[in-house]
C-alpha positions in Angstrom: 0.0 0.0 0.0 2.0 2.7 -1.0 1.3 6.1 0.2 1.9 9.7 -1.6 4.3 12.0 -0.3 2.6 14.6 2.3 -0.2 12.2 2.5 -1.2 10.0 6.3 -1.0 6.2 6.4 -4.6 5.6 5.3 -4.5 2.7 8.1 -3.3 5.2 11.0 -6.3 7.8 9.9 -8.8 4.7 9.9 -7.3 4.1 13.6 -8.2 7.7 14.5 -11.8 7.2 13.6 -12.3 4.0 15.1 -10.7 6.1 18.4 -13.3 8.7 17.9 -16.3 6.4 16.8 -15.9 4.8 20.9 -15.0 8.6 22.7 -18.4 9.4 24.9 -17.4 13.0 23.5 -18.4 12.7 19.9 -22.2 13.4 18.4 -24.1 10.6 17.5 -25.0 12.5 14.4 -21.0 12.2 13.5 -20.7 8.9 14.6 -22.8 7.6 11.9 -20.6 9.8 9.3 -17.4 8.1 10.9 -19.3 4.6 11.1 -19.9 4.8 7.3 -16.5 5.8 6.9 -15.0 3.4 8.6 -17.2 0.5 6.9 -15.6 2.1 3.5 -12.3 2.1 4.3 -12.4 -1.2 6.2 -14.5 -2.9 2.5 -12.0 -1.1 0.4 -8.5 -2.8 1.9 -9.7 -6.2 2.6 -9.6 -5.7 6.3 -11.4 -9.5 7.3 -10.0 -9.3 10.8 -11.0 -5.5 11.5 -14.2 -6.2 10.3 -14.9 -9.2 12.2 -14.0 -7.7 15.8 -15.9 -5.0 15.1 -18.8 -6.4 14.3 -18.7 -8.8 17.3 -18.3 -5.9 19.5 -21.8 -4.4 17.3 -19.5 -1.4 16.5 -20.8 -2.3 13.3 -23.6 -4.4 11.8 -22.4 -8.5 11.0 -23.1 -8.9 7.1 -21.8 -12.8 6.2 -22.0 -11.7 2.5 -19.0 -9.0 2.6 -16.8 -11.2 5.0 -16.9 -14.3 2.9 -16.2 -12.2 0.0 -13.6 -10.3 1.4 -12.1 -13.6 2.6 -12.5 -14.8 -1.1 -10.8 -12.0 -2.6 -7.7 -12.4 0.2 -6.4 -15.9 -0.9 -6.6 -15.0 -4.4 -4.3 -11.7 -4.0 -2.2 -14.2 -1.4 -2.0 -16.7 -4.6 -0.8 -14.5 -7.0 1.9 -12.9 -4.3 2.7 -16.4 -3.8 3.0 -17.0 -7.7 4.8 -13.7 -8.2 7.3 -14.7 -5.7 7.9 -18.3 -6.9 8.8 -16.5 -10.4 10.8 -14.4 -9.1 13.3 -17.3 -7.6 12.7 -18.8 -10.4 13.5 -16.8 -13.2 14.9 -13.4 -11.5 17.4 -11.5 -9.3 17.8 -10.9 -5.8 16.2 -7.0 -5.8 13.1 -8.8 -7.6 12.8 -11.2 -5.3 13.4 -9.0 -2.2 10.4 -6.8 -3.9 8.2 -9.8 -4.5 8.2 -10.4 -1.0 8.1 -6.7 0.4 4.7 -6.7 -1.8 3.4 -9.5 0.6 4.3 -7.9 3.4 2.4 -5.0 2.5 -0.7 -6.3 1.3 -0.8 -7.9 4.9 -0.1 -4.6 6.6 -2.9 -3.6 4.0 -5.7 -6.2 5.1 -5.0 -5.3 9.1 -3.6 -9.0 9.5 -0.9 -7.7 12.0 0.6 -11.0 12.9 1.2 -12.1 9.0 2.5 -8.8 8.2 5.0 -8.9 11.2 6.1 -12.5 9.7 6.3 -11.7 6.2 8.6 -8.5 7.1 11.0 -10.6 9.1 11.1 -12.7 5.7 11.5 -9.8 3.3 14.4 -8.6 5.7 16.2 -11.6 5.5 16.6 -10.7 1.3 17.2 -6.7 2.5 20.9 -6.3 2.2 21.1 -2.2 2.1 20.6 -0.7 5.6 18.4 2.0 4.2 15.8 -0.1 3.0 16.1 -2.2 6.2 14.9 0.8 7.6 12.1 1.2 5.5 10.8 -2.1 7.1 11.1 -0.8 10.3 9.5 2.4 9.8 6.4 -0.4 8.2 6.6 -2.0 11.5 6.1 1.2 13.7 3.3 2.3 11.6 1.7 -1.2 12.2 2.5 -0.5 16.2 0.8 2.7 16.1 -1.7 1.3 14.9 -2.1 -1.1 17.1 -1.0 1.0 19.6 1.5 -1.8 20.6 3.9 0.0 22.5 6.3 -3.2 23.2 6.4 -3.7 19.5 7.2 0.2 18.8 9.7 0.2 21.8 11.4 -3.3 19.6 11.7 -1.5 16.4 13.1 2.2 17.7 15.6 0.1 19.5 16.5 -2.0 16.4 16.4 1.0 14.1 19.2 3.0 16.6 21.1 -0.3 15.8 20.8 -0.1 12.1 22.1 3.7 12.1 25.3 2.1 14.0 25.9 0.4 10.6 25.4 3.8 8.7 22.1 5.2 7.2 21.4 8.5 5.8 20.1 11.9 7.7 16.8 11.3 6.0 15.5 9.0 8.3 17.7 9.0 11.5 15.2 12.7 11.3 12.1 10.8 10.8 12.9 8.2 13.4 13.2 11.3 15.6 10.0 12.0 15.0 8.3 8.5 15.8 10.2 8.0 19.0 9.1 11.1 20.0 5.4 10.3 19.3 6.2 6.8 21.1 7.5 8.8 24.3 4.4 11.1 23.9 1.9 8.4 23.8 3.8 6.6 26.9 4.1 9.8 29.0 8.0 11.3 28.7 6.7 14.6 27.7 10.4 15.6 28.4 12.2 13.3 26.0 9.4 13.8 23.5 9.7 17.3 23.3 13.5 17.2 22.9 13.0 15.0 19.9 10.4 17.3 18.4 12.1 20.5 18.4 15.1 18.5 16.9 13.1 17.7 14.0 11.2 20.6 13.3 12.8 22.2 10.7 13.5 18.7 9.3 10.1 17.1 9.4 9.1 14.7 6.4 7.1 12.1 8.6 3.9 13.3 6.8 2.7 9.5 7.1 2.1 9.8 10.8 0.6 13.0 10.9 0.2 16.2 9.5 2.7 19.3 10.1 -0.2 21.3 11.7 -0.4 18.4 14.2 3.5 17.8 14.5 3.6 21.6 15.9 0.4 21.2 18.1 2.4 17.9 19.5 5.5 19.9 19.8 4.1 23.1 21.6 2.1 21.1 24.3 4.7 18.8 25.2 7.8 21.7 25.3 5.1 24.3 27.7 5.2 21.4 30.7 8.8 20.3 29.6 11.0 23.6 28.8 11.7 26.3 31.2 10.8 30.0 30.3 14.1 31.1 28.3 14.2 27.7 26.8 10.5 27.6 25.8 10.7 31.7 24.2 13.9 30.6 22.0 12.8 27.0 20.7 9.2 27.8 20.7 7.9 31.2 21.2 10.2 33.2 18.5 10.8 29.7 16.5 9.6 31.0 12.6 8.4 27.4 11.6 6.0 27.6 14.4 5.2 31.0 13.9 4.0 30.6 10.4 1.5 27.7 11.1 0.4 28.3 14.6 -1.9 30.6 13.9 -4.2 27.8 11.9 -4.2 25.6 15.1 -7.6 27.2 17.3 -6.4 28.3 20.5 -3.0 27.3 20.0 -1.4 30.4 20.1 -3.2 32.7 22.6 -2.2 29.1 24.8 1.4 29.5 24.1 1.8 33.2 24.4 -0.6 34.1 26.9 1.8 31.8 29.5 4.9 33.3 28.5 3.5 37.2 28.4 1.7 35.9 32.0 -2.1 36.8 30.4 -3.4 34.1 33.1 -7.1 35.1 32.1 -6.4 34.9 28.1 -4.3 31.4 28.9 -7.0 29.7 31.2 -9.4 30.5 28.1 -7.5 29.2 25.6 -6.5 26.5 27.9 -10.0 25.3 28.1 -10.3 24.8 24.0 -7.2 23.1 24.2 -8.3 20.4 26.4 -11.3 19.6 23.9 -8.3 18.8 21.6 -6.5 16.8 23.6 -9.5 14.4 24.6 -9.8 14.2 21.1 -6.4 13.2 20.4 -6.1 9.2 20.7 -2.3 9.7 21.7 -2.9 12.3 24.3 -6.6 11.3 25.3 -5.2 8.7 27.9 -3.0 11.5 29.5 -5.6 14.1 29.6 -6.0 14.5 33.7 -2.2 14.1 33.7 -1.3 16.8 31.3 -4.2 19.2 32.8 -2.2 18.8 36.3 0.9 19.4 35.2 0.0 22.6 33.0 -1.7 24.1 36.1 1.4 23.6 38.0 3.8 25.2 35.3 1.2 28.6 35.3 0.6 28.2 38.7 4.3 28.4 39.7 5.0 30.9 37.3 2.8 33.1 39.1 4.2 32.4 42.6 7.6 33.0 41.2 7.0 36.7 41.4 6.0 36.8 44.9 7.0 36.2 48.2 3.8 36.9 49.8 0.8 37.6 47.4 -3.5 37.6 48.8 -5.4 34.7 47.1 -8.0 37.6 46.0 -5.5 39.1 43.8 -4.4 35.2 42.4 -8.0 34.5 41.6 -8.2 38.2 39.7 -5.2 37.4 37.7 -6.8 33.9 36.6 -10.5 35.1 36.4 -11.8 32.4 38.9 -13.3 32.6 42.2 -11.1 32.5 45.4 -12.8 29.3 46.2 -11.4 27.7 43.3 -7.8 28.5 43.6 -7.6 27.6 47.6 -9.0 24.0 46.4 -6.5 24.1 43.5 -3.3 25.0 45.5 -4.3 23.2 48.5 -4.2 19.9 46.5 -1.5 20.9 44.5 1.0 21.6 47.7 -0.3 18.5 49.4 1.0 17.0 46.2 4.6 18.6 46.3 3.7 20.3 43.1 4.0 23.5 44.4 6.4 25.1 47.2 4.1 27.3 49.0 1.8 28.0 51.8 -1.8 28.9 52.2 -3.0 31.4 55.6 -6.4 30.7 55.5 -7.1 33.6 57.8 -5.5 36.6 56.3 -6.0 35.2 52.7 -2.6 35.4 52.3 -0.1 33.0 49.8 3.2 32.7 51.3 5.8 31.1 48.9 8.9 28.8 50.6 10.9 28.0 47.4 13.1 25.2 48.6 16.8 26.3 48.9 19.1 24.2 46.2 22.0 23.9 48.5 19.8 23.0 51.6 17.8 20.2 49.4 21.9 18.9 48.6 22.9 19.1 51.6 19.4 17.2 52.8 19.8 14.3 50.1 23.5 13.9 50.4 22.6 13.2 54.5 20.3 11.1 53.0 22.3 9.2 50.8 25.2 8.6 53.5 23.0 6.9 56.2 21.5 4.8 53.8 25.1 3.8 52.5 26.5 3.3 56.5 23.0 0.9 57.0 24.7 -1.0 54.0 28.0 -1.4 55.1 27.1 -2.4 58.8 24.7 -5.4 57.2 27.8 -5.9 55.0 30.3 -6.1 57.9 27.6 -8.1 59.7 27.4 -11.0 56.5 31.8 -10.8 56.7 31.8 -11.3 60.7 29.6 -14.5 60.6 
């Protein structure tokens, strides 16, 4: 299944509608559109398997007719694969026999069968002699674990693909690999690392079969506010001119953004809001959503505090346009957390910040550290004695 240049895996844009087809979220009204959708695109590729699971979870309606005849129309593209690769053996060279079978494997990733098309890839790998194109099989597997959103199998192929680039491999796609471990570290919570890798690849980015650049940015501005500090996050993201010229087509995006860093707290809380509509409707960041809402409070939260030693809760919940209620249950449960280095006097209405001393918190863990490496040796001496 090959896809154009600029265009998403059809499979991976299929596995965002299936996503948004289950979210409590979406209208019914355009759950039937993405139903019928998804029946389309699952009748046109052959998908058997897809289309069995979902209709035994009544996601969509069992029809014996298309199955059998999807099922049909399987073995006989499997039989002339089969035939094409026989001939190619046969009667051919290596390259035609390597692309016989990389035609297999992709008419498997084609049809959803995921366990097939893992197989067949390990086969067509086996006749892959240039590291490059060895690559390209990986970079068919991730798309299959994204898909799947099998993280153990995504995990396998990044770590195998760093391998292959020990052996050489071009710029090209040590970039785009930067690009899909960063979505992998995304989708399994290491907004830090993920950020890192997406700002490296920003003025590089080709992976158009994951996602659009629109997205890409969107990924890469959410993931730097909770990961960067505030001169990192002006020079990588705020004044960065390939975010500049598509942010503005993202809703919300950029009153988000710039509202933290020029401390609008009202502007940012109601962008903030339109954001998180986004997220839930994201299926990589949808599982994180009460995570990253917590952690972007804390970054705006602390920002604010920064400037104060001692500031009243009235004027906090002015800046933010809440009620006073609100923020003494939001920093109440954000200190009892650790999350933020302050303390509340209930009576005067007063926020007191304590921002822990750096020296005093090495000084505490290298204490710390010793008495836990004296219980050691005593159990140690202890073991020696008997």
């Amino acid at each position: 299944m090959e896809v154009q240049e600029g265009a998403q895996q059809p499979h991976l844009v299929l596995a965002h509608k299936l996503f948004l087809l289950s979210h409590p979220d979406v209208d019914d009204i355009e759950k039937v559109r993405l139903r019928d959708e998804v029946v389309d695109a699952v009748k046109i590729h052959d998908m058997a398997s897809l289309f069995e699971s979902l209709s035994a979870s009544s996601v969509l309606g069992i029809d014996a007719a298309v199955l059998d005849s999807m099922r049909t129309r399987i073995e006989d593209e499997i039989k002339k694969l089969d035939d094409k690769i026989a001939d190619a053996e046969e009667n051919l060279g290596e390259s035609e026999v390597r692309e016989a079978h990389l035609a297999k494997s992709l008419f498997f990733i084609r049809i959803g069968d995921k366990e097939k098309a893992l197989e067949q890839l390990k086969i067509t790998e086996g006749k892959t002699v240039a590291v490059g194109q060895k690559m390209d099989l990986v970079f068919h597997t991730l798309q299959l674990g994204f898909f799947y959103m099998d993280f153990n199998l995504i995990s396998k192929s990044i770590d195998k693909a760093k391998k292959l680039f020990e052996e050489g491999g071009d710029w090209e796609r040590k970039n785009r690999l930067k690009v899909y471990e960063g979505l992998y570290c995304m989708s399994t919570r290491n907004f830090k690392k993920a950020a890192n890798l997406f700002l490296d690849s920003i003025s590089t980015f080709t992976t158009y079969e994951l996602f659009s650049y629109d997205t890409f940015v969107f990924y890469t501005v959410l993931t730097s506010i909770i990961s960067l500090d505030r001169v990192s996050l002006k020079q990588k993201v705020v004044d960065a001119p390939e975010i500049l010229t598509v942010i503005g087509k993202i809703p919300h995006l950029s009153e988000f953004l710039n509202s933290l860093y020029d401390c609008q707290y009202k502007s940012f809380f109601s962008a903030f809001s339109g954001i998180t509509e986004q997220i839930k409707l994201d299926r990589y960041l949808q599982p994180h959503f009460r995570y990253y809402m917590r952690e972007v409070r804390t970054v705006v939260y602390s920002q604010f505090l920064e400037s104060y030693k001692s500031v009243t809760m009235e004027a906090m919940a002015t800046a933010f346009g809440v009620s006073v209620d609100f923020i003494d249950l939001e920093l109440s449960r954000f200190i009892a957390a650790g999350k933020l280095h302050c303390k509340i006097d209930k009576v005067a209405g007063v926020l007191e910040t304590n921002r822990p001393d750096a020296k005093n918190a090495l000084y505490q863990a290298t204490i710390k550290q010793g008495d836990f490496l004296l219980n050691r040796i005593q159990k140690l001496s202890r073991v020696i004695d008997l």
